[in-house]
C-alpha positions, 0 to 999 in steps of 0.5 A: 805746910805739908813740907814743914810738917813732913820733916818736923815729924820726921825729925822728932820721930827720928831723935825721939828713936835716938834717944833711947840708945845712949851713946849711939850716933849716926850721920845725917845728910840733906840733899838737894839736886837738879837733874835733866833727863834726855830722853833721846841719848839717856844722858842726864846732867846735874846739880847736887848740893850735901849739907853733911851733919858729922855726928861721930866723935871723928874729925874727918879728913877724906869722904867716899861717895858711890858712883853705881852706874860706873859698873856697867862698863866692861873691864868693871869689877861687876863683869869681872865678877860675871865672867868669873863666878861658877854660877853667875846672875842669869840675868846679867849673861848671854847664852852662847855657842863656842866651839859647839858648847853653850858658854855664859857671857857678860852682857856687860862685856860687849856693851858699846860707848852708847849704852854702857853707864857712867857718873862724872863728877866735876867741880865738887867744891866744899863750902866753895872752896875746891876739894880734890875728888878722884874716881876709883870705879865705882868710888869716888875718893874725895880728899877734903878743903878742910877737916870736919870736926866732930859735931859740925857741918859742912855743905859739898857742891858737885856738878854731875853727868850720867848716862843711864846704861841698857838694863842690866841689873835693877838699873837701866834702860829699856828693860825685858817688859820695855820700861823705859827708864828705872833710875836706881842708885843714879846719884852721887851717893855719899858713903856711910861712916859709922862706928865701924869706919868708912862702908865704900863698898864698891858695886860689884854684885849685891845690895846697898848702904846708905846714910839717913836724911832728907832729899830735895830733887827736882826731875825735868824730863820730857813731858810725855813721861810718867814718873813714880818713886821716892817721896811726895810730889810737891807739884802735883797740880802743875804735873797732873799724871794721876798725882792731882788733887780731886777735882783738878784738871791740868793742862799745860801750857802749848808750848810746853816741852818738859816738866819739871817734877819736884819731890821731897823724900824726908828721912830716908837713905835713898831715892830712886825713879822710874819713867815711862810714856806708857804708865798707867797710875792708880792711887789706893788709899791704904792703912793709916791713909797711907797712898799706895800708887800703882804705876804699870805699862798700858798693856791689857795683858797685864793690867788686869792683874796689876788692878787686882793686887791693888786691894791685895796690897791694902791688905799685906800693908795692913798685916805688915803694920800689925805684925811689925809696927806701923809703915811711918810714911804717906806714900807707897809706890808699887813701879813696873820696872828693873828687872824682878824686884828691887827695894827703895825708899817708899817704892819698889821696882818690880816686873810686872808681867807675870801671874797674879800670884806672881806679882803678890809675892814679889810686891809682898816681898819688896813690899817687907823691905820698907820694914827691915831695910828702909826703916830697920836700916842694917848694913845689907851688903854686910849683913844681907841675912838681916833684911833679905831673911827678916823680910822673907820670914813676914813675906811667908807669915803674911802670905799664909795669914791670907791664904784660904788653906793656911799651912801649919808651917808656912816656912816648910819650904825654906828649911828644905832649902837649907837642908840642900845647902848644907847637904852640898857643902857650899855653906859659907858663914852668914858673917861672909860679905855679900860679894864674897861668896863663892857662888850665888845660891849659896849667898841666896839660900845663906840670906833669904832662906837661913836669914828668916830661919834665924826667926822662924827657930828663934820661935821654937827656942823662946816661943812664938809670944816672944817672937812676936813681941822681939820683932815689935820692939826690934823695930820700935827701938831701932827704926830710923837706925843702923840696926846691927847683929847684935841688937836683934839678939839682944832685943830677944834677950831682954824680951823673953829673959833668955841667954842667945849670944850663942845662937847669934854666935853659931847660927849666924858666924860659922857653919855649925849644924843641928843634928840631934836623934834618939840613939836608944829606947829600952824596957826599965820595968814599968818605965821606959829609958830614953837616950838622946844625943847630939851629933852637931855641932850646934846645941838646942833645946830640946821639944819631944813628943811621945804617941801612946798606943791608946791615943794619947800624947805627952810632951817633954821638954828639955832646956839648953842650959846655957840659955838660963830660960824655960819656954812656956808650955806652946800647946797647954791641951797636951800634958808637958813635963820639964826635964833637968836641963841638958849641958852642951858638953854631954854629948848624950841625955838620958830621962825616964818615961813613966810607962812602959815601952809596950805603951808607946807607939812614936817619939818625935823630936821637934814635931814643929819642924822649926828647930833646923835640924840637917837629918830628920831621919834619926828625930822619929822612934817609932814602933810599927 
């Protein structure tokens, strides 16, 4: 019952979203597999049966799937990477001496037969008859029995073995806090194929893409290891582990060796694993009576840390679910393992052994994944700055909304970590692939920081009433989706009236600054004469407060005029005055304070400090 009630909501959740975008399609895949894990070797062998759902307007004649371990192997493109880029992942290197000079080395380079990863495929089959399959790296290439037709099913049968290399980078064996087994993208994962065409990225550095739909996956594995990841256990009375149902006691058979762990992941486009002998396993009820399990090693160092984030993390879903809209699963898994913090379906692999503080933030973070990424599906290897920004923007809105002393502006932070980017020169356009910068902190500032300043700013342009209404009806339209650039701006546009197809155009595909100052204040008899001018390339609105000497403040406000919009007034204590708009094409912008110059103390653009402009030194007149 809980199975078939699981997939009936899902299904009429997910078509009820599809409906509200005429002419929007996706794929649809239904996974079964069978996998054991040998705990000795870490190899694993198994079975995978794909009922693919075509719902292009294609015929398919060739499908890609992913095989993710194949990375870690040396020669791969992942170590090429590593070995080539000027600031490679501190994570996946060595520190050397060669020559009397410490050099970086891939830790893939030198990695032995024993403990690299691979994923073989064999006998893939379609509908029963033979498919030629051949693998390129971390692709397989699959030329097809038969074409699919537009609107049609087809069922893929492969045989599969891996072996789960020494951790490297989120996946692996025995990581730095000795988690044994972190099974992240493990599986032969088919491709998504969308209105764009074929996304077979291959593996290289960044993050992932995936196709909606429903796992079936049977886990055997010794006994003594505790599992957690993706979907609902459906065993959980034969496995026990903390999963059983109150009042039961579990007990196996004497002879038992493995179990067998069975899980169904309904609408997701992911499943991922993790295992260890040493687990410990709370279960918190969180909102909507949503399980939140908390899986960590058995380490008294930490473990009193990992029983205080338990009612922390109550308390971040809740504030998510307000903030965005409501997490639709029944489960979340919090896992000690990987190697920082990595999202997946209803889960997050995370380290475990750091501060408090530590650990909130990362499970806070990971925790904002669900929303955009596992729900909000865009194409994050594409378009990192849509999940990795969009998450550190509520990350930092909710971990202000806690905190005991709130800042006014909790995003201080990220615009002075853009300001250093821009400042190096090394900025790369936000439409750049995730693989393709030229160096990581760029991709990193470019994704996290510059990605949640698309929403932080876009408050200060529309107003942070729009803003909130833009994120919930963002995730009520688009959830279960592949949402793309376009569809936040748009869902912004329809919210708050205003024309932002030249934010999306300047802020996110090229790298076009915002540098606006007070070039001139002058005596015009009883009025003051105030002139602005935009040096950057990219315009604004324009917030301007001026501090009279007898302690008052007034505000003026000029509209951008290719935005046909005029923002509410954000502060209704202090008198707003709106001014004519202010045409890209002039460089400069001239209007009138009603007293005199002698009155004045300071004029600030933007005091906020939301709207990212790269040289604040030239925001302030001031009369000392």
């Amino acid at each position: 019952m809980r199975k078939l009630f699981l997939l009936s909501f899902f299904t009429l959740n997910f078509c009820a979203a599809s409906a509200q975008s005429t002419g929007y399609w996706q794929q649809h895949v239904d996974y079964k597999m069978d996998v054991t894990m040998n705990v000795k070797n870490y190899q694993y062998k198994g079975k995978q049966e794909l009922v693919y759902t075509n719902n292009s307007t294609d015929t398919l004649k060739k499908v890609f799937y992913h095989l993710y371990p194949n990375a870690f192997q040396p020669g791969s493109e992942m170590d090429a990477r590593i070995q080539t880029i000027k600031d490679p992942d501190a994570r996946m290197v060595n520190k050397i001496k060669v020559d009397g000079k410490d050099v970086k080395e891939s830790r893939i380079k030198n990695l032995k037969p024993n403990e690299i990863g691979f994923l073989n495929i064999t006998n893939f089959k379609q509908d029963g008859v033979v498919a030629a399959a051949k693998a390129v790296g971390t692709i397989l290439e699959v030329t097809l029995a038969k074409p699919i037709l537009p609107n049609s099913k087809t069922t893929f049968t492969l045989d599969f073995d891996g072996q789960v290399p020494v951790q490297i980078r989120r996946s692996g064996r025995n990581n730095v806090e000795g988690v044994e087994l972190s099974m992240s993208q493990w599986y032969p994962k088919i491709a998504e194929f969308d209105f764009e065409g074929w996304h077979a990225d291959p593996y290289i550095a960044r993050e992932f893409h995936g196709v909606w739909g429903n796992f079936d996956v049977n886990i055997t594995i010794d006994k003594e290891y505790t599992l957690g990841g993706s979907g609902y256990l459906q065993n959980q009375n034969e496995i026990g582990k903390g999963y059983q149902d109150p009042g039961v006691t579990v007990v196996y058979p004497k002879k038992t060796k493995t179990l067998t762990w069975h899980f169904i992941a309904p609408m997701v486009h992911d499943f991922t694993w993790a295992a260890d002998k040493n687990y410990m396993h709370d279960v918190v009820k969180g909102p909507n009576s949503v399980d939140l399990h908390f899986l960590y090693k058995n380490n008294p160092k930490t473990a009193e840390n990992w029983k205080k984030l338990e009612p922390l993390m109550v308390n971040v879903m809740d504030f998510y679910n307000k903030k965005i809209g409501d997490y639709p699963y029944k489960q979340y898994s919090f896992i000690q393992g990987g190697d920082g913090g990595m999202e997946y379906a209803m889960c997050t692999l995370m380290l475990g052994n750091g501060t408090l503080d530590g650990i909130l933030g990362t499970a806070t973070h990971e925790l904002g994944h669900s929303w955009f990424q596992h729900i909000l599906a865009s194409n994050e290897s594409k378009h990192p700055w849509m999940d990795e920004g969009f998450t550190t923007y509520v990350e930092d809105f909710v971990l202000n909304e806690m905190a005991v002393k709130k800042e006014e502006n909790p995003f201080k932070g990220n615009y002075a970590a853009y300001y250093k980017l821009v400042e190096s020169g090394k900025e790369q356009p936000q439409t750049t692939h995730g693989d393709r910068y030229d160096e990581n902190r760029p991709y990193s500032i470019s994704s996290y920081v510059k990605g949640s300043i698309f929403l932080s700013q876009l408050g200060y342009m529309i107003g942070q009433d729009n803003l909130a209404k833009t994120i919930k009806r963002y995730y009520h339209d688009f959830k279960f989706k592949h949402p793309t650039p376009n569809d936040i701006k748009r869902t912004a546009e329809r919210v708050s009236g205003a024309n932002l197809d030249w934010y999306l155009l300047d802020w996110t595909e090229t790298a076009n600054t915002i540098d606006y100052g007070i070039r001139d204040v002058k005596d015009n008899g009883d009025k003051t004469i105030v002139t602005l001018e935009r040096i950057g390339r990219m315009p604004m609105p324009i917030d301007l407060t001026v501090e009279y000497t007898d302690g008052t403040t007034e505000s003026f406000y000029v509209p951008l005029r290719m935005m046909s919009f005029e923002k509410e007034n954000p502060n209704l204590a202090v008198k707003r005055t709106v001014l004519n708009d202010w045409a890209w094409a002039h460089p400069t912008y001239e209007f009138a304070i009603s007293k005199p110059k002698t009155t004045i103390k300071k004029i600030t653009i933007d005091p906020s400090g939301l709207m990212a402009d790269v040289k604040q030194a030239n925001n302030v007149y001031e009369i000392k």
